[in-house]
Backbone as CSV, one residue per row, in Angstrom:
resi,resn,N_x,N_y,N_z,CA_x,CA_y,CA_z,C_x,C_y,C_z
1,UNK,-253.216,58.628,-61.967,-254.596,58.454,-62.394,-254.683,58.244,-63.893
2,UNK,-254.108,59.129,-64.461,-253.563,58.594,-66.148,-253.384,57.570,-66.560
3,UNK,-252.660,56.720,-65.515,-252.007,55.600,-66.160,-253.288,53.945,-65.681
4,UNK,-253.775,54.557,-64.920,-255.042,53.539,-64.684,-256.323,53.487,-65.601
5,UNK,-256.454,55.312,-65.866,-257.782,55.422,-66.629,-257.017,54.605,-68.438
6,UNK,-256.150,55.055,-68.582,-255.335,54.470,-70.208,-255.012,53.010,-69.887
7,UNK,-254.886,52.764,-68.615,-254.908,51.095,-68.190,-256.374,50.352,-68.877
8,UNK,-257.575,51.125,-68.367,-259.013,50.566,-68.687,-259.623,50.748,-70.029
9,UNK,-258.221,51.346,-70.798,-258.743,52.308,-72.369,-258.220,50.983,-73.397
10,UNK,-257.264,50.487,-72.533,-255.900,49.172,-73.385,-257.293,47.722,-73.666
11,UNK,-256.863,47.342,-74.800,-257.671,46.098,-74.952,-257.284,45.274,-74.259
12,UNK,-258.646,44.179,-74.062,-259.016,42.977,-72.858,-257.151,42.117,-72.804
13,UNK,-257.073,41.945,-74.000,-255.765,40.642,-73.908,-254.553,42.011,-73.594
14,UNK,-254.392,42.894,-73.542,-253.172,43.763,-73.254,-253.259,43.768,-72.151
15,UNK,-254.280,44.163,-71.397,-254.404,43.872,-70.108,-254.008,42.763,-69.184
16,UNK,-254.538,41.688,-69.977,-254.296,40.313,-69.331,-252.445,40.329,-69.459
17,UNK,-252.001,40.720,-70.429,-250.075,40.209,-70.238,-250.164,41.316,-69.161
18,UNK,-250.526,42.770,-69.258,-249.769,43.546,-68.224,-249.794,43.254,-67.080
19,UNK,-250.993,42.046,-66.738,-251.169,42.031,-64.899,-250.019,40.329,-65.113
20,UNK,-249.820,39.854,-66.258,-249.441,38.389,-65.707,-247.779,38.922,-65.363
21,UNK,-247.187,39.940,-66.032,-245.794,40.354,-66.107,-245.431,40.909,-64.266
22,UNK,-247.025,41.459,-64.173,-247.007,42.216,-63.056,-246.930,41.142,-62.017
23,UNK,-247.399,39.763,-62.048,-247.639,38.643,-60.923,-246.591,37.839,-61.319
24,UNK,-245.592,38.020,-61.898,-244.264,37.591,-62.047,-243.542,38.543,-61.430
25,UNK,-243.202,39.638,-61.980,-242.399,40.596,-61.098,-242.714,40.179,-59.348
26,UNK,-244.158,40.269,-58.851,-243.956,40.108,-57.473,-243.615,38.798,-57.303
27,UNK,-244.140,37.786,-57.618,-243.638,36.608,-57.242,-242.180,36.365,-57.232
28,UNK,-241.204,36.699,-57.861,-239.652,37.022,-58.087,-239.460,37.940,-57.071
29,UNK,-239.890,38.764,-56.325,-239.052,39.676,-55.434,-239.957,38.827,-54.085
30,UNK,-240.877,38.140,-53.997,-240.988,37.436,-52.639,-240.122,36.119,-52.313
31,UNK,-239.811,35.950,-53.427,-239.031,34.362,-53.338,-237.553,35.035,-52.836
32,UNK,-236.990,35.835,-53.557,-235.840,36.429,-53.302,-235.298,37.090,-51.503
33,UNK,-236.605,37.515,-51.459,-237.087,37.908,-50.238,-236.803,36.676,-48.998
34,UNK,-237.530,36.593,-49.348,-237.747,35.106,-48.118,-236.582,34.106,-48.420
35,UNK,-235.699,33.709,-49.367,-234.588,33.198,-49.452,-232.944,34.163,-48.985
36,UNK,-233.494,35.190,-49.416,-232.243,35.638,-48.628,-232.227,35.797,-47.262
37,UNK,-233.110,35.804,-46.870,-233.914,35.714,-45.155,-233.322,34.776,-44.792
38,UNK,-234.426,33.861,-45.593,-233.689,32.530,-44.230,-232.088,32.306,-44.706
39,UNK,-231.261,32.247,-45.675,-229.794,32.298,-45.550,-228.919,33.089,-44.951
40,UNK,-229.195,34.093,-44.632,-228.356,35.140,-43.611,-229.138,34.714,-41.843
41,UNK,-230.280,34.132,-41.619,-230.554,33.707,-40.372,-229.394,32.483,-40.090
42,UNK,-229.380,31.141,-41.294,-228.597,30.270,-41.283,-226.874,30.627,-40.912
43,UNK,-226.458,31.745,-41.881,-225.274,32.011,-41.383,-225.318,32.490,-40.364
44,UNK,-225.574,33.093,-39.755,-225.638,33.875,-38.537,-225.725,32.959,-37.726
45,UNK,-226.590,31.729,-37.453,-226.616,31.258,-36.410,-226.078,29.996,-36.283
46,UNK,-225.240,29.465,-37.612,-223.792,28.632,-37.804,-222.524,29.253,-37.177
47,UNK,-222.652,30.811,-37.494,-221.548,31.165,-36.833,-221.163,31.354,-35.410
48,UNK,-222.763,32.209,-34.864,-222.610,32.258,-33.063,-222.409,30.671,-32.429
49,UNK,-223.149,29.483,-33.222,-222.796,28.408,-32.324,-221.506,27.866,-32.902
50,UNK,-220.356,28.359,-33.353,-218.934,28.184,-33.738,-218.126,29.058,-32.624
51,UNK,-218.605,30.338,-32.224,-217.753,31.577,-31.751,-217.748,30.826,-30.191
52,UNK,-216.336,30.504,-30.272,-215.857,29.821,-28.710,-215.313,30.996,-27.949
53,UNK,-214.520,32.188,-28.170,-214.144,32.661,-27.390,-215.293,34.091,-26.991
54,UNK,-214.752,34.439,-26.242,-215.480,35.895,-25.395,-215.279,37.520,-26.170
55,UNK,-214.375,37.319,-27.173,-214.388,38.948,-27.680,-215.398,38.880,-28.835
56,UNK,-215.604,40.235,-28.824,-216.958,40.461,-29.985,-217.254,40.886,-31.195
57,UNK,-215.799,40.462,-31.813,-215.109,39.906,-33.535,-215.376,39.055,-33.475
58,UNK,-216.509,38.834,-34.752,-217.326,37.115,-34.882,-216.360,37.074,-36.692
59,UNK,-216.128,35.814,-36.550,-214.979,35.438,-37.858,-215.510,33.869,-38.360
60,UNK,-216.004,34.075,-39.305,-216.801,32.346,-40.058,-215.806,31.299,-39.501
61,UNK,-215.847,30.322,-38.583,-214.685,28.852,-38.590,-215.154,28.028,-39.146
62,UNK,-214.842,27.155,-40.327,-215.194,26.237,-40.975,-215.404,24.713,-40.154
63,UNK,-216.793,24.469,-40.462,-217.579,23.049,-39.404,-216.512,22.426,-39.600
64,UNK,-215.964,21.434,-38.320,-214.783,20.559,-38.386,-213.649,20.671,-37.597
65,UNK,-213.113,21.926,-38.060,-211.788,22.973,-37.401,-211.308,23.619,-36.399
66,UNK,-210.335,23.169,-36.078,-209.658,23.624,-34.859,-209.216,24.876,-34.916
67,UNK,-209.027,25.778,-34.152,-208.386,27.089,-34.556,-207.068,26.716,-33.563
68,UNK,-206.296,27.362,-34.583,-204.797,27.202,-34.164,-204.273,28.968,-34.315
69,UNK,-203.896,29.928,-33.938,-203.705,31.221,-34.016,-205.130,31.829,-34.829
70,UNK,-204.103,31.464,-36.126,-205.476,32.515,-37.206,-205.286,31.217,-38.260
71,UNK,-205.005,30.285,-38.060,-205.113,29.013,-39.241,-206.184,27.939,-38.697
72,UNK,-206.795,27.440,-39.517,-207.783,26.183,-39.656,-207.100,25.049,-39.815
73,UNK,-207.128,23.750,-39.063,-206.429,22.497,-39.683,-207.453,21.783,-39.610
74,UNK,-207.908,20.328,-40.226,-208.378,19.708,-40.286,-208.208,18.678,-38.656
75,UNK,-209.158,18.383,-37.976,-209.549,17.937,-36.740,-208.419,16.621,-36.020
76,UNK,-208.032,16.202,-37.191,-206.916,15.325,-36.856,-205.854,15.316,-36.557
77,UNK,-205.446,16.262,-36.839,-203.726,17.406,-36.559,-203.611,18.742,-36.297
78,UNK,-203.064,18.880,-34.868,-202.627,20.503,-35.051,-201.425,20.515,-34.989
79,UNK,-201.239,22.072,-35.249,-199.838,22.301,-35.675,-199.402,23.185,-34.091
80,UNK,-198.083,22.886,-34.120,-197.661,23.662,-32.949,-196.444,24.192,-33.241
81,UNK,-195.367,24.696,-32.453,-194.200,25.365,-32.723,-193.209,24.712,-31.735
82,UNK,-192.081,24.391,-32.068,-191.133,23.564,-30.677,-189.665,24.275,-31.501
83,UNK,-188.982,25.130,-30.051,-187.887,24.887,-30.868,-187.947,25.894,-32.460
84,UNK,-188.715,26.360,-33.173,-188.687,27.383,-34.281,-189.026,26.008,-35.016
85,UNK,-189.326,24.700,-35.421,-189.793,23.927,-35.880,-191.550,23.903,-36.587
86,UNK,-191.680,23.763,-37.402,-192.881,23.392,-37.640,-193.552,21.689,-37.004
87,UNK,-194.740,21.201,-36.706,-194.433,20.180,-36.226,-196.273,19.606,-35.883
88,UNK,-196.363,18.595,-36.192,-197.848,17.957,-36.076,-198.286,16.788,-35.363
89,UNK,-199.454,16.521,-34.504,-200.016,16.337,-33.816,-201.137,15.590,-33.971
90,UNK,-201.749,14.444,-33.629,-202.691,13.831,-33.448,-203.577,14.666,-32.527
91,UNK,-205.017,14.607,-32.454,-206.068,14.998,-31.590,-206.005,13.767,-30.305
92,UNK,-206.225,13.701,-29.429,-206.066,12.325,-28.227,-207.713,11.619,-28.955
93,UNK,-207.496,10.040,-29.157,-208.333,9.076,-29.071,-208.668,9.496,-30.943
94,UNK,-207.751,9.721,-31.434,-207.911,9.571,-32.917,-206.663,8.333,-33.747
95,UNK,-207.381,8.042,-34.928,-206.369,6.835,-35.166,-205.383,7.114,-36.162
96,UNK,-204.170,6.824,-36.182,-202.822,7.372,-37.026,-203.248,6.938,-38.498
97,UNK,-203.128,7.854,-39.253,-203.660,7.599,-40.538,-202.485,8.957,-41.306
98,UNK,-201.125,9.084,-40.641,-200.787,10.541,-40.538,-199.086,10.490,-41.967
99,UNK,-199.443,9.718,-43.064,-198.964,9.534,-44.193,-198.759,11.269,-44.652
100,UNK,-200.048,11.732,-44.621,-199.908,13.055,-45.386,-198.874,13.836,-44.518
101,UNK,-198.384,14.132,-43.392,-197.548,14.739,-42.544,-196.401,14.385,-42.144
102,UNK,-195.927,13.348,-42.820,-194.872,12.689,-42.269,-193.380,13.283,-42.377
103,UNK,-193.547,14.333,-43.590,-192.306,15.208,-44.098,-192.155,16.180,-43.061
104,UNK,-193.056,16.352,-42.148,-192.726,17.750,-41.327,-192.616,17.236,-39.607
105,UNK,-192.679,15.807,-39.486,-191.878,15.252,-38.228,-190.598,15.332,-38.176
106,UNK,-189.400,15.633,-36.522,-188.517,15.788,-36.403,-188.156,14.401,-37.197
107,UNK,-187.082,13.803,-37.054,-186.227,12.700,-36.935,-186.163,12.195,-35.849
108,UNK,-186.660,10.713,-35.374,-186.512,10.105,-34.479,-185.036,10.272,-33.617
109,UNK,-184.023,10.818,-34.301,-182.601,10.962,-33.275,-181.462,12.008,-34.282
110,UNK,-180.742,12.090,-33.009,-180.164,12.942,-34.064,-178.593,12.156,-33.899
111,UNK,-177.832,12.591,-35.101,-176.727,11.617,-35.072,-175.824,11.787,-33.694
112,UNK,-175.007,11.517,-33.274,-173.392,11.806,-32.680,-172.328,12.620,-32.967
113,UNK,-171.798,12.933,-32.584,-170.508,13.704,-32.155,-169.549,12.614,-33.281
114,UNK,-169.298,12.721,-34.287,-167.639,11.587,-34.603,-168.614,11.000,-35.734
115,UNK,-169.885,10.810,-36.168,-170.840,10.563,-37.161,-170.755,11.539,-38.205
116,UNK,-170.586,10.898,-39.450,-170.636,12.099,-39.998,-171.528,11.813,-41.261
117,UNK,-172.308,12.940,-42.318,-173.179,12.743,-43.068,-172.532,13.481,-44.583
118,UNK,-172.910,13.040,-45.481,-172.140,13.031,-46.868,-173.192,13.896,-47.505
119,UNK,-172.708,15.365,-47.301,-172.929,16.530,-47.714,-174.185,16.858,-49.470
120,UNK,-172.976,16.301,-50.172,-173.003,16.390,-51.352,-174.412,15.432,-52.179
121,UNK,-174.557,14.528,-51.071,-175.697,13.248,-51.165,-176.621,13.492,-50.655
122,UNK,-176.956,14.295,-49.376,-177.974,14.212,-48.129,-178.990,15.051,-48.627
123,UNK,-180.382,14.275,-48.258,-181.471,15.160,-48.428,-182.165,15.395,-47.215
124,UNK,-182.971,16.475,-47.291,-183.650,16.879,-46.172,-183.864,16.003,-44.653
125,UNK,-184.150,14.769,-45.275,-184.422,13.650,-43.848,-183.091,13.022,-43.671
126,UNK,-182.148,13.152,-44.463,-180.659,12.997,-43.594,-180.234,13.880,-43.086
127,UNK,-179.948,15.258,-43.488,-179.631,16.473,-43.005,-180.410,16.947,-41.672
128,UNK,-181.852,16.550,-41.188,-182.591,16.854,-40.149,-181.351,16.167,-38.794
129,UNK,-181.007,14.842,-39.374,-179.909,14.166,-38.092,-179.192,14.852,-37.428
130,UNK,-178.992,15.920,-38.179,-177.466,16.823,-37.517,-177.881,17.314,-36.772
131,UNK,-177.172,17.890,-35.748,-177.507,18.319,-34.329,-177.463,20.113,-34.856
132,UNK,-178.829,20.652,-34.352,-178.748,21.948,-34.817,-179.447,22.107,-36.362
133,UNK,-179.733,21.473,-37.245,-180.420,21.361,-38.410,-181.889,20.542,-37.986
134,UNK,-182.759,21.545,-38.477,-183.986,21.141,-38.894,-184.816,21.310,-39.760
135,UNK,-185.773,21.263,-40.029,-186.879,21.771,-41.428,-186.195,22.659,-42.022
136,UNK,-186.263,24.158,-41.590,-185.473,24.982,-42.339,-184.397,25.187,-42.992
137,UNK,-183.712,24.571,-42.072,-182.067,24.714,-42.483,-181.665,23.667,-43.463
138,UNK,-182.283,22.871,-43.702,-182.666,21.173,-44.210,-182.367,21.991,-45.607
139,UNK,-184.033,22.480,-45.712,-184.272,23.260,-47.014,-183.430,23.902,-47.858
140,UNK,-182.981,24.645,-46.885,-181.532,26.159,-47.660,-180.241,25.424,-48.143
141,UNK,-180.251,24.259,-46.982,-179.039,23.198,-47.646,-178.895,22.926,-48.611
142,UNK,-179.581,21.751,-48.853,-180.619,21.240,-50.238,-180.750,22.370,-51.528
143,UNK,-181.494,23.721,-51.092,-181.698,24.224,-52.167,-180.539,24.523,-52.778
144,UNK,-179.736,25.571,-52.124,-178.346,26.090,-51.911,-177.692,24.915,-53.125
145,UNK,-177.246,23.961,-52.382,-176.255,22.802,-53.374,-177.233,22.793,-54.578
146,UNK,-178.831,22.721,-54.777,-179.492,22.335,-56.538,-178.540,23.986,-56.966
147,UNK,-178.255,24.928,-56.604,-178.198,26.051,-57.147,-176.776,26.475,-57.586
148,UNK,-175.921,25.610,-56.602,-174.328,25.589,-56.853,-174.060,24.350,-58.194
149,UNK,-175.094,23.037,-57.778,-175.013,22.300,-58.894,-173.961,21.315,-58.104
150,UNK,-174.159,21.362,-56.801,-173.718,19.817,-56.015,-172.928,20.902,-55.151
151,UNK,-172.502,20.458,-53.903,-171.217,20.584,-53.181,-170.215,19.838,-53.825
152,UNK,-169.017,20.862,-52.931,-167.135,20.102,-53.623,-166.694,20.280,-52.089
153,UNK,-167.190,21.389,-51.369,-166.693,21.485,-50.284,-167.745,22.074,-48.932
154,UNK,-167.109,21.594,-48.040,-168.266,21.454,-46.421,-167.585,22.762,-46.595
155,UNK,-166.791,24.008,-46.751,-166.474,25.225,-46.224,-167.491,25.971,-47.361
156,UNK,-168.246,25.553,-48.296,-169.154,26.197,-49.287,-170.598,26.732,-47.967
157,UNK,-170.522,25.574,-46.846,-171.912,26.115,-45.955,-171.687,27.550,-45.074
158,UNK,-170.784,28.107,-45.455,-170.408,29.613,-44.715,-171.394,30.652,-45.482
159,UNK,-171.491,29.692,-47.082,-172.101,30.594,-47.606,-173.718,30.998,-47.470
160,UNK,-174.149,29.921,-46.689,-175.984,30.020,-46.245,-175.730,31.023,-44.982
161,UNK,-176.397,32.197,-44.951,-176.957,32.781,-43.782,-177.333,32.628,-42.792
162,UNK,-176.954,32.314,-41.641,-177.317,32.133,-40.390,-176.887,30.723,-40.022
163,UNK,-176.696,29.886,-41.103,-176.295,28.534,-40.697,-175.433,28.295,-39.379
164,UNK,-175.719,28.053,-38.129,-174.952,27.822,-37.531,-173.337,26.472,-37.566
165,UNK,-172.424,27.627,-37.464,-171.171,27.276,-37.653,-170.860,25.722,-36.869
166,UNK,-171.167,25.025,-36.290,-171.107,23.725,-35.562,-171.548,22.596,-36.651
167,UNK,-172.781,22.923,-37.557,-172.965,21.684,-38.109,-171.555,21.224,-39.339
168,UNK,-170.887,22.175,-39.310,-169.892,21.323,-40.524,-169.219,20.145,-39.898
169,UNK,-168.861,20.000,-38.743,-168.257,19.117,-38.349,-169.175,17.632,-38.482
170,UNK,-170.226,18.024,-38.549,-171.082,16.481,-38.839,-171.212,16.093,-40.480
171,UNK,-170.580,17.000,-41.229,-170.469,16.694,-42.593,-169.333,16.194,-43.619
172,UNK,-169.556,15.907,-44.515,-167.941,15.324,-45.459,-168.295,15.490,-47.002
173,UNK,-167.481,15.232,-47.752,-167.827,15.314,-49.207,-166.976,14.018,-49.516
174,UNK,-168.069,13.441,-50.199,-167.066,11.941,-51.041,-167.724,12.142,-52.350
175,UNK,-166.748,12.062,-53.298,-166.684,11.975,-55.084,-167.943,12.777,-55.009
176,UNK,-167.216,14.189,-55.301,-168.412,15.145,-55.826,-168.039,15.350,-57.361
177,UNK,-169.402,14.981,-57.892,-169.707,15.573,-59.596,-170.709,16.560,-59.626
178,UNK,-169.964,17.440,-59.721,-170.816,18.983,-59.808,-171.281,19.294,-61.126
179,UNK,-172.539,19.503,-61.151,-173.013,19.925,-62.256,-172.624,21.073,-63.384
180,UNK,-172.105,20.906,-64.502,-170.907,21.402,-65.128,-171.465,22.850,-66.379
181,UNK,-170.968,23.922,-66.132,-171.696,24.878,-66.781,-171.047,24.692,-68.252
182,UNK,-171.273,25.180,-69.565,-170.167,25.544,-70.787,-170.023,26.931,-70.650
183,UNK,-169.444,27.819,-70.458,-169.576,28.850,-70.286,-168.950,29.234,-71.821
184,UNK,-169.103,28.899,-72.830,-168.860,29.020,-74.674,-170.220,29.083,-74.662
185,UNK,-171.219,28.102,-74.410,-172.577,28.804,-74.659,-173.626,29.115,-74.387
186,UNK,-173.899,29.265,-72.941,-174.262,29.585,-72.245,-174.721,31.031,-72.242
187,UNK,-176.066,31.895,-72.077,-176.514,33.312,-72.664,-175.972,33.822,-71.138
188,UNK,-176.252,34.990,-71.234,-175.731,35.884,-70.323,-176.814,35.611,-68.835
189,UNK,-177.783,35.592,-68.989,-178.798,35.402,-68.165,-178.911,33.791,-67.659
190,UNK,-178.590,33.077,-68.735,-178.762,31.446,-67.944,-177.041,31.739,-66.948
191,UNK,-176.231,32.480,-67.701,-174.717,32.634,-66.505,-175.057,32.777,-65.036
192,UNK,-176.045,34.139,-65.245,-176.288,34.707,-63.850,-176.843,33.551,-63.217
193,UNK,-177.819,32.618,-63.362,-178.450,31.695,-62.244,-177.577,30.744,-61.677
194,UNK,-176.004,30.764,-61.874,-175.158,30.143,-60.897,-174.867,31.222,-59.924
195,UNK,-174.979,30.729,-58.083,-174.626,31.638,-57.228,-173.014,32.407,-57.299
196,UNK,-171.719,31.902,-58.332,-170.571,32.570,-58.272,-170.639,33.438,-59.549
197,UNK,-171.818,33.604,-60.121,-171.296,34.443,-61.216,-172.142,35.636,-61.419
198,UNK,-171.919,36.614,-61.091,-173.049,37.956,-60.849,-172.889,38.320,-62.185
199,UNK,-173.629,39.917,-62.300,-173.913,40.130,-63.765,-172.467,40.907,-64.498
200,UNK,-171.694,41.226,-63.546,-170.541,41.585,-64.064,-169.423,40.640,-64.746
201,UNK,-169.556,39.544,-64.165,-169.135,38.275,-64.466,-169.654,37.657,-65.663
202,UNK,-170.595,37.658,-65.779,-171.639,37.095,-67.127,-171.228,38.284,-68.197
203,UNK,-171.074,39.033,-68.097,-171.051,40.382,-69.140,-170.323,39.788,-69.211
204,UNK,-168.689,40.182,-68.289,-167.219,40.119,-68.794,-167.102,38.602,-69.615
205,UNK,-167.672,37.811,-68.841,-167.896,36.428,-70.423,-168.118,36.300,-71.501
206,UNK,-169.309,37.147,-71.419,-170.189,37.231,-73.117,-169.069,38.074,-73.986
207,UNK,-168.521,39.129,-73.124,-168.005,40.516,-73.957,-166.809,39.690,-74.746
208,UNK,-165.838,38.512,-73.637,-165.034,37.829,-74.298,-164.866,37.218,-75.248
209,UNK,-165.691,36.120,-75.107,-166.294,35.324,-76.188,-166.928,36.509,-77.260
210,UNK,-167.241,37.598,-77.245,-167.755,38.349,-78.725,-166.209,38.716,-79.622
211,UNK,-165.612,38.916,-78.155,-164.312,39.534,-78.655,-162.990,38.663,-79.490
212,UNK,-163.092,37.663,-78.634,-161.881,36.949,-78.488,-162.253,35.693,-78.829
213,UNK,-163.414,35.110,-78.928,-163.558,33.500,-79.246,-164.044,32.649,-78.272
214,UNK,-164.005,31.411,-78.550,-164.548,30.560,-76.885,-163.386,30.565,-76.419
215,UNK,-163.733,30.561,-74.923,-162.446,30.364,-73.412,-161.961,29.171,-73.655
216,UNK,-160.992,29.065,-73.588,-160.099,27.634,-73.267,-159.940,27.599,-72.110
217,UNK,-160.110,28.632,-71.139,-159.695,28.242,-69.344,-160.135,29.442,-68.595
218,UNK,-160.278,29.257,-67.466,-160.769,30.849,-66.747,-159.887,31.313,-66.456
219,UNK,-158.414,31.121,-66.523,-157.217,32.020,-66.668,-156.945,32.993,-68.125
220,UNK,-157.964,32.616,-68.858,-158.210,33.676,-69.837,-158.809,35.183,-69.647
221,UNK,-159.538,35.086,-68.482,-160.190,36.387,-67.837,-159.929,37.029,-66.625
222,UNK,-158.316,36.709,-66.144,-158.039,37.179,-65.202,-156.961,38.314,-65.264
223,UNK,-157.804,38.984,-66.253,-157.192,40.577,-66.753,-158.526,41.132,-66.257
224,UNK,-159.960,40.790,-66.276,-160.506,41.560,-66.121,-160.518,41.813,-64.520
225,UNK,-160.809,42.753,-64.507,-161.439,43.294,-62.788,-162.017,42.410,-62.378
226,UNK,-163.127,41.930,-62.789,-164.461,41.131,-62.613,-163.828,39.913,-61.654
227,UNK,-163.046,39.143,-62.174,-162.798,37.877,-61.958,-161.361,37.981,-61.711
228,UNK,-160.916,38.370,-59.777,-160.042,37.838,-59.139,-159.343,36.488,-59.224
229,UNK,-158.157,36.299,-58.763,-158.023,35.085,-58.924,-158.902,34.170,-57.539
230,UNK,-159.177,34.860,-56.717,-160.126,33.753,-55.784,-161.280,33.693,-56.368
231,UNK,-161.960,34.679,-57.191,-163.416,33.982,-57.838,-163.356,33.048,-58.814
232,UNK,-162.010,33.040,-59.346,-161.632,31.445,-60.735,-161.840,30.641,-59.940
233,UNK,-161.278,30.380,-58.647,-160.623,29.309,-58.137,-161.951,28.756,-57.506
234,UNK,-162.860,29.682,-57.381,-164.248,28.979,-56.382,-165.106,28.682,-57.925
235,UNK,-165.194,29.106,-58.655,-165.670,28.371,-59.669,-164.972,27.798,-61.059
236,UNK,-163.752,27.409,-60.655,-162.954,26.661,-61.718,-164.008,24.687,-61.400
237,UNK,-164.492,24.583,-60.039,-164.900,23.067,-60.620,-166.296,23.311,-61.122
238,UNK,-167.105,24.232,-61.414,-168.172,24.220,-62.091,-168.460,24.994,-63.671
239,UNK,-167.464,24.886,-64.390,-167.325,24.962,-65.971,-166.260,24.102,-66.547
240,UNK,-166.939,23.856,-67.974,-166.543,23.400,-68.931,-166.417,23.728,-70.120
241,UNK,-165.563,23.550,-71.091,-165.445,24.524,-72.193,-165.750,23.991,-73.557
């Protein structure tokens, strides 16, 4: 009651801002009102006419989209599984336009028995040929050799995990140039990112070279523990001095 009777006490123009502030304030909470209204009616009833199946977890599917498990693809391709393969699909009565997917089709054939593929050269879509290699194994190949810095030898694929033991016979090595480390200057940490040289190996390098000077040969470090003579010998073709 105070604040009405000191309302009628306030001069004519104070009055007039306090009611125009006041017919702004409501006008701002009806608009707000009635817009968030009708946008939660809109979602709501985008989503029930999306919800194809029968359980009563409602989950937004984007207009367009196929549901494939718990992934969305665009209406033109789904994805399926064959074989542990990744692998894509036209919709029936759609037109091939399928450029963007073409990296994750099998290979039209796979080579022969007595065929063989040049290890040290092959990328992913040659390597798919081999009988028993696909997408995955493609990959680890490929990566594997950027990380050795080329293949020298088909008995180096013992070293990928799980690789099944059959595909070497479809492989060969012709004139391998392996990518060549200096191990004179080379830091301890760029050492480690070749797969034959762990951190004991990289130490026992650096410690040498602090000690003793640059290596003239990796028969210079086969006093230490570190470096057997079978670990020289698997990386004698990838340094230079």
């Amino acid at each position: 009651m105070n604040f009405f009777r000191e309302f009628f006490y306030l001069r004519k123009s104070d009055r007039k801002v306090i009611m125009t502030l006041l017919c702004v304030i409501v006008a701002a909470l009806l608009v707000i009102y009635l817009t968030g209204g009708e946008q939660q009616t809109n979602e709501l009833t985008e989503v029930d006419s999306l919800h194809s199946d029968s359980t009563s977890r409602k989950a937004y599917r984007p207009a367009g989209y196929h549901r494939v498990d718990t992934i969305y693809l665009k209406p033109r391709y789904i994805r399926y599984a064959k074989n542990g393969h990744r692998e894509y699909s036209r919709q029936p009565g759609q037109h091939s336009t399928a450029d963007s997917v073409a990296p994750f089709r099998q290979p039209r054939h796979k080579i022969n028995e007595g065929e063989l593929v040049v290890l040290n050269t092959a990328d992913t879509t040659v390597l798919m040929t081999v009988p028993g290699i696909g997408p995955y194994y493609a990959h680890r190949i490929v990566q594997y050799g950027n990380r050795l810095g080329g293949y020298v030898s088909t008995r180096q694929l013992d070293e990928i995990d799980d690789l099944p033991d059959e595909v070497k016979k479809y492989m060969t090595i012709e004139d391998p140039h392996p990518r060549k480390l200096n191990i004179n200057r080379l830091s301890l940490s760029e050492l480690r990112k070749h797969p034959y040289i762990n951190f004991y190996q990289a130490k026992a390098i650096t410690d040498y070279r602090r000690l003793h000077g640059n290596i003239k040969s990796l028969q210079d470090l086969r006093l230490s523990k570190d470096f057997p003579q079978e670990a020289i010998d698997r990386l004698l073709p990838y340094v230079e001095y």
